[in-house]
C-alpha positions as CSV (number, residue, x, y, z in Angstrom):
1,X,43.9,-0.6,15.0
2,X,42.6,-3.8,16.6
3,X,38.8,-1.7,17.4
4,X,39.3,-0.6,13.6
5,X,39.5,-3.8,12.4
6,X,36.5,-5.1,15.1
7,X,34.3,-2.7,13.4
8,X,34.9,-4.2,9.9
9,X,34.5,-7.8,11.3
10,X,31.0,-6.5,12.8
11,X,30.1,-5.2,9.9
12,X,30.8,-8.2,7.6
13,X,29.3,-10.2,9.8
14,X,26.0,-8.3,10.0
15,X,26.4,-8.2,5.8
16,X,26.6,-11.6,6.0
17,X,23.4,-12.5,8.2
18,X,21.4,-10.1,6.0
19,X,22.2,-11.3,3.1
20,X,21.2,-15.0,4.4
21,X,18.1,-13.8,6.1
22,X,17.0,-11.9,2.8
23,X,15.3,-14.7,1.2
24,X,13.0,-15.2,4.1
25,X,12.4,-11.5,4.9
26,X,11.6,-10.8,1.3
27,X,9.3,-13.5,1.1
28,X,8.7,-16.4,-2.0
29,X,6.6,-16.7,-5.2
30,X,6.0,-20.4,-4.3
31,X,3.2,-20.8,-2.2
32,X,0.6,-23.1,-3.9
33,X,0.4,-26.9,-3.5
34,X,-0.1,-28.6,-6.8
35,X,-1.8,-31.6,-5.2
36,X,-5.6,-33.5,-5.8
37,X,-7.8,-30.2,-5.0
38,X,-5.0,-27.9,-7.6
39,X,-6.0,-30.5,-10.4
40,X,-9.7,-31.0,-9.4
41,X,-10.1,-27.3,-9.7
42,X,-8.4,-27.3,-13.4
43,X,-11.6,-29.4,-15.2
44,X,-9.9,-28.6,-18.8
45,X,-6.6,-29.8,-17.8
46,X,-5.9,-33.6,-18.6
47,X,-3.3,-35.3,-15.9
48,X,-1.9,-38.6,-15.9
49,X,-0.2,-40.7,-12.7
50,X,3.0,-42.1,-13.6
51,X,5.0,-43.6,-11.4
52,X,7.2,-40.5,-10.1
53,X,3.5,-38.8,-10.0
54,X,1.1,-36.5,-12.4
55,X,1.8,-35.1,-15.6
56,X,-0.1,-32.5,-17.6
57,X,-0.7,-32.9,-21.2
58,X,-2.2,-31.9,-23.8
59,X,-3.7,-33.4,-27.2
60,X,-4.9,-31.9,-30.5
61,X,-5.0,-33.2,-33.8
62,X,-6.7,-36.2,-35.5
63,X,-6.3,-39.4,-33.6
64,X,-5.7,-41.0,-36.8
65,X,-2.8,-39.0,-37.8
66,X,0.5,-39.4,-36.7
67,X,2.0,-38.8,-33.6
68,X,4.3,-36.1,-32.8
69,X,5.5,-35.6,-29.4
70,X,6.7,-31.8,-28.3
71,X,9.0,-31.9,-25.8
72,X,9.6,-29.0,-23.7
73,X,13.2,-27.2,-22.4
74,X,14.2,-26.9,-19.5
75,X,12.7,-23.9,-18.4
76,X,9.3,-23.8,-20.1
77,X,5.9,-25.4,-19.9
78,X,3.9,-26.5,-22.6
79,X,2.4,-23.5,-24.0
80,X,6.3,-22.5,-25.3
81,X,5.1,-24.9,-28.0
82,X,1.5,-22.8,-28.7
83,X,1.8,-22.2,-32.0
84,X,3.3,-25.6,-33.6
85,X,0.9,-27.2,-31.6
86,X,-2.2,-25.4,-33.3
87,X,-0.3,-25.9,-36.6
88,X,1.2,-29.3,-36.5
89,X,-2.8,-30.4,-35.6
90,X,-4.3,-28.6,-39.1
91,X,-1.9,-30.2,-40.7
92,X,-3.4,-33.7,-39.7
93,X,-0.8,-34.5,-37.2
94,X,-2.1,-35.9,-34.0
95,X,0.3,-33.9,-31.7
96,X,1.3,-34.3,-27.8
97,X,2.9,-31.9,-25.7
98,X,3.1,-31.8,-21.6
99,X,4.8,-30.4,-18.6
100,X,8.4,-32.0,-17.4
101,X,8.2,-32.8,-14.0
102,X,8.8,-30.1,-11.9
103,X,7.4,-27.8,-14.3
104,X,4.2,-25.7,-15.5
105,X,1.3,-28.6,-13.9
106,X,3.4,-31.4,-13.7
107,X,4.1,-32.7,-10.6
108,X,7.4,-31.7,-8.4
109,X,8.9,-35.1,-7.7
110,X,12.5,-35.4,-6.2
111,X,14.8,-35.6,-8.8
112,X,16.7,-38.9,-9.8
113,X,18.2,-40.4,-12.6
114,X,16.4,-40.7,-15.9
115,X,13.7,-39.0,-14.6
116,X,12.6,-37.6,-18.1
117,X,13.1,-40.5,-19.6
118,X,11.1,-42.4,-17.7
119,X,8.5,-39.7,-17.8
120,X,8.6,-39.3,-21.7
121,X,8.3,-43.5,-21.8
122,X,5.6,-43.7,-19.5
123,X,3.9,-41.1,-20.7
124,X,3.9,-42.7,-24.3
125,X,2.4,-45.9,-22.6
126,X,-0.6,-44.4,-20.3
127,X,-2.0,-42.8,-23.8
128,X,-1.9,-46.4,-25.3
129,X,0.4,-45.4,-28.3
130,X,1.2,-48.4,-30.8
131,X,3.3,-47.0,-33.6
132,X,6.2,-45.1,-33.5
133,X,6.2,-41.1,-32.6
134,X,7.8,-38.7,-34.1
135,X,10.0,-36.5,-31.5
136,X,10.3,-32.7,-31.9
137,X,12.4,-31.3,-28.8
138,X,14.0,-28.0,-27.9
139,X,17.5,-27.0,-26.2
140,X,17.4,-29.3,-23.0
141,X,14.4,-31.7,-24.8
142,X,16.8,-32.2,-28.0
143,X,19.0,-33.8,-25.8
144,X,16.4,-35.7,-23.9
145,X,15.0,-36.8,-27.7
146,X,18.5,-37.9,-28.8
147,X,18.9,-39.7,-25.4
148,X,15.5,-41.5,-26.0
149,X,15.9,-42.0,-29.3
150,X,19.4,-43.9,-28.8
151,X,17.5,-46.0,-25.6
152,X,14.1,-46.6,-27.4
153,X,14.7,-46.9,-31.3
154,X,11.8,-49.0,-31.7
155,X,9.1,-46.1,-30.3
156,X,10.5,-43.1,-32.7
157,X,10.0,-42.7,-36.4
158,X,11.8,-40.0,-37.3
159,X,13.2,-36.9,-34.9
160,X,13.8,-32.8,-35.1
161,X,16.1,-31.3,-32.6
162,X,16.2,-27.0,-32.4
163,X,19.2,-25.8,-30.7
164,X,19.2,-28.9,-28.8
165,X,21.6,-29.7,-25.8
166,X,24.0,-32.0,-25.7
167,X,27.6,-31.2,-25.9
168,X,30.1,-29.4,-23.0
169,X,30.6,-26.0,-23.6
170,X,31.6,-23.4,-21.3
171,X,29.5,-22.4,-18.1
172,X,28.9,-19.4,-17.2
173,X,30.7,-18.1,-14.0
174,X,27.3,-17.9,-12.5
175,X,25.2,-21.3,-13.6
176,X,28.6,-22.7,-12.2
177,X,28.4,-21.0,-8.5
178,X,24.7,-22.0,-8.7
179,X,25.5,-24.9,-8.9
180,X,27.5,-24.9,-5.4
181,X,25.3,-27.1,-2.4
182,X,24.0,-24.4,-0.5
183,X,24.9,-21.5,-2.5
184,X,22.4,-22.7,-5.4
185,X,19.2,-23.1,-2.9
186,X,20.1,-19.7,-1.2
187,X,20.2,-17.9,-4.8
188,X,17.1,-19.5,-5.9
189,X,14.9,-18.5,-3.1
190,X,16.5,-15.0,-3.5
191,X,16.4,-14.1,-6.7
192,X,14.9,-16.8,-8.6
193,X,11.5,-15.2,-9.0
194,X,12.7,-12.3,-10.6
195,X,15.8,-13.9,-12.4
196,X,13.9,-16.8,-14.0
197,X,11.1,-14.8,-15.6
198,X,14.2,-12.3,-17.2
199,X,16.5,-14.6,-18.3
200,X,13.4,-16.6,-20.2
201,X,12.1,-13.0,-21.5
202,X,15.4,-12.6,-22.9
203,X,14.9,-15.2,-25.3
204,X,11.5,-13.6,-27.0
205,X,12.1,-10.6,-29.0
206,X,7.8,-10.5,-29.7
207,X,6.1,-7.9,-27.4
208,X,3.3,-9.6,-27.8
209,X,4.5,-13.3,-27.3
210,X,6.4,-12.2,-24.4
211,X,3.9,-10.7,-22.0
212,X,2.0,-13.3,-22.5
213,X,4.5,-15.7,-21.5
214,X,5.7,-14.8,-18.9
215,X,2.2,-14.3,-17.5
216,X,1.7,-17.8,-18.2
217,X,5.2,-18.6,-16.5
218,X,4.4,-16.7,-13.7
219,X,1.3,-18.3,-13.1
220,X,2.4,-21.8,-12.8
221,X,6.0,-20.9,-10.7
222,X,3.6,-20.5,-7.9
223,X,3.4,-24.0,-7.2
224,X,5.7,-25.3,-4.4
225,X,8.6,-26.9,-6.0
226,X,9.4,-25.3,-9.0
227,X,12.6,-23.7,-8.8
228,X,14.3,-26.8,-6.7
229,X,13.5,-28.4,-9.6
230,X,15.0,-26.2,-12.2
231,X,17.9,-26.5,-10.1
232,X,18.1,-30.2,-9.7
233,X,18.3,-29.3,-13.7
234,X,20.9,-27.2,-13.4
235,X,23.3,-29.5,-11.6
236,X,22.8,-32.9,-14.1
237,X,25.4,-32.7,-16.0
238,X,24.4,-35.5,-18.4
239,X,22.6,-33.6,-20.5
240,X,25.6,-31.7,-22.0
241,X,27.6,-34.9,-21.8
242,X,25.9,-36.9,-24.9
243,X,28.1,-37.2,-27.6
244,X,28.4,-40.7,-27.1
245,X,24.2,-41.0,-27.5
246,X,24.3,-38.6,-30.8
247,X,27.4,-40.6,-32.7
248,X,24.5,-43.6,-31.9
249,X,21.8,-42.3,-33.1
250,X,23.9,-40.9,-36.0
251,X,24.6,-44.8,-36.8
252,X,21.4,-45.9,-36.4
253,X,20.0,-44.5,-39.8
254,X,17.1,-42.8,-38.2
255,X,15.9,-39.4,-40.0
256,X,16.2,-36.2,-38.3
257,X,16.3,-32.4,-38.8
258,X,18.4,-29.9,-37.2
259,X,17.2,-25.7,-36.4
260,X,19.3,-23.7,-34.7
261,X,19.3,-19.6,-35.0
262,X,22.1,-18.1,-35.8
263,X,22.0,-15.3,-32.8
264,X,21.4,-17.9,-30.1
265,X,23.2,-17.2,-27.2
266,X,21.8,-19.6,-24.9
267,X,23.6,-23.0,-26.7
268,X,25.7,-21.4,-29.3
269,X,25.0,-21.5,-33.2
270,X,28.3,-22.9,-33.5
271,X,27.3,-26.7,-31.7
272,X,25.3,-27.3,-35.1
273,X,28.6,-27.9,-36.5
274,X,29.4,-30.7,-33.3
275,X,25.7,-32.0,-34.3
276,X,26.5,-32.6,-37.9
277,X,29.8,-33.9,-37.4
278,X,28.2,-37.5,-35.4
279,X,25.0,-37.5,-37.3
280,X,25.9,-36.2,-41.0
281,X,22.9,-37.3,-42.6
282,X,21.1,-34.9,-40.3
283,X,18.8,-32.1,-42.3
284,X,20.0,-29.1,-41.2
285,X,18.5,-25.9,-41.7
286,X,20.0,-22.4,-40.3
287,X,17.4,-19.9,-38.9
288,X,18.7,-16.3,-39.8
289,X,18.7,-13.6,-36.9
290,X,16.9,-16.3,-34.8
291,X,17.6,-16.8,-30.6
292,X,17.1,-19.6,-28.3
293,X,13.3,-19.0,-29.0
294,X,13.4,-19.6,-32.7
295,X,10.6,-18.1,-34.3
296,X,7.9,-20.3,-35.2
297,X,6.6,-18.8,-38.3
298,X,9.6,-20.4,-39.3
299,X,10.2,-23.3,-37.9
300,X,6.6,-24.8,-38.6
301,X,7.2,-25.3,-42.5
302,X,10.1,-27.1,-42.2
303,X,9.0,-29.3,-39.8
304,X,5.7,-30.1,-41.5
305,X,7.4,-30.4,-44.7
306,X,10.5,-32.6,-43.0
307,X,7.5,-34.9,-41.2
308,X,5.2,-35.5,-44.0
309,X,8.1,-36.7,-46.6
């Protein structure tokens, strides 16, 4: 009995160093420095030094039109934001999008508190803005509009939040262990360049949109840094914690919009009803059939028509 139960003891163990040695064996997407020689070989890229390091950016539009600032998820670079971009420019908009830190060509700074913030308000001030912005952000950039909004009233005009973050709801059993020291940096080098590109490809029911995508995404997880990053993310618990940040901005008379698709899985259809409850003079519009990715055939309209009144 007692050899029997060697043998399983062996065999667990060697399970065990396997599984911790896989990561290494199998090898890691990340291999790119996204340093001075990175940039300098990306001449139609525009970067800016801020103070936790560079961010990419991108501007289109009339500079005499008004500002609208795209901010990004927590998972995607820039390009998510293609086609409002393109659009949001004809319409005479003079729009600004960029990379979070830590994602597509934005530096990969250690993580610390406010970091977006501080990017988003920096970044504001490097391109010499003077009036206020208008703030259009998506699931993990709602929240970070709402929080900026509430902290910087004086630099936003008017706001649109789709499927924003924001509230507790439940975790997944998995984001949860992920979130374990240890456990988190283990999965990630694992399976977090095949897991990240699925779980984003999930969101895009477009053939088209999605190979392209995740092409793109590809691409730029390369660069060293990327998923530590995402789960640096993944571990803030503020930005599901803001209630207190939306019933402010809810009394500070702002004007703001609300889209959320009615088949999002990602941050459930059913928040809207949180959202509208601590800012009720919030427009709210729901997106039939629409996921996390809300289509932006859609979305464009009426957020052009909400921007120009």
């Amino acid at each position: 009995m007692r050899k029997y139960f060697k043998w399983i003891f062996t065999g667990l163990f060697i399970l065990l160093g396997i599984a911790v040695a896989y990561p290494f064996v199998a090898g890691d997407m990340e291999t790119l420095e996204l340093d001075n020689a990175a940039r300098a070989s990306m001449p139609n890229e525009s970067f800016v030094k801020l103070s936790d390091g560079y961010t990419h950016y991108e501007w289109a539009g009339p500079e005499n039109g008004q500002p609208v600032v795209l901010v990004c998820g927590a998972l995607t670079p820039l390009f998510i934001w293609d086609y409002e971009f393109k659009t949001l420019a004809d319409s005479g908009f003079h729009v600004l999008r960029y990379d979070h830190f830590g994602r597509g060509l934005s530096d990969r700074p250690d993580y610390r508190a406010d970091l977006y913030d501080r990017q988003l308000l920096e970044l504001l001030n490097s391109q010499n803005i003077k009036t206020p912005v208008d703030l259009v952000g998506r699931s993990m950039g709602g929240a970070l509009t709402i929080r900026f909004v509430d902290r910087y009233p004086e630099r936003v005009r008017r706001f649109a939040l789709l499927a924003p973050a924001g509230f507790m709801s439940h975790t997944p059993l998995n984001i949860r262990i992920v979130r374990w020291p240890f456990v988190g940096e283990w999965a990630m080098k694992a399976v977090g360049d095949r897991t990240i590109p699925s779980v984003v490809a999930g969101w895009i029911h477009e053939p088209g949109k999605k190979q392209e995508f995740l092409q793109k995404l590809q691409e730029q997880m390369k660069y060293k840094g990327f998923k530590q990053s995402f789960l640096a993310t993944l571990r803030d618990m503020s930005f599901n914690q803001l209630k207190p940040d939306y019933e402010r901005v809810g009394r500070s008379g702002k004007k703001g919009i609300l889209l959320w698709g009615t088949e999002d899985q990602i941050v459930s259809f059913d928040q809207h009803i949180l959202v509208q409850a601590v800012i009720p003079s919030i427009e709210f519009h729901a997106i039939e059939g629409g996921n996390h990715d809300l289509p932006p055939e859609k979305v464009t309209p009426l957020l052009i028509e909400f921007l120009k009144q």
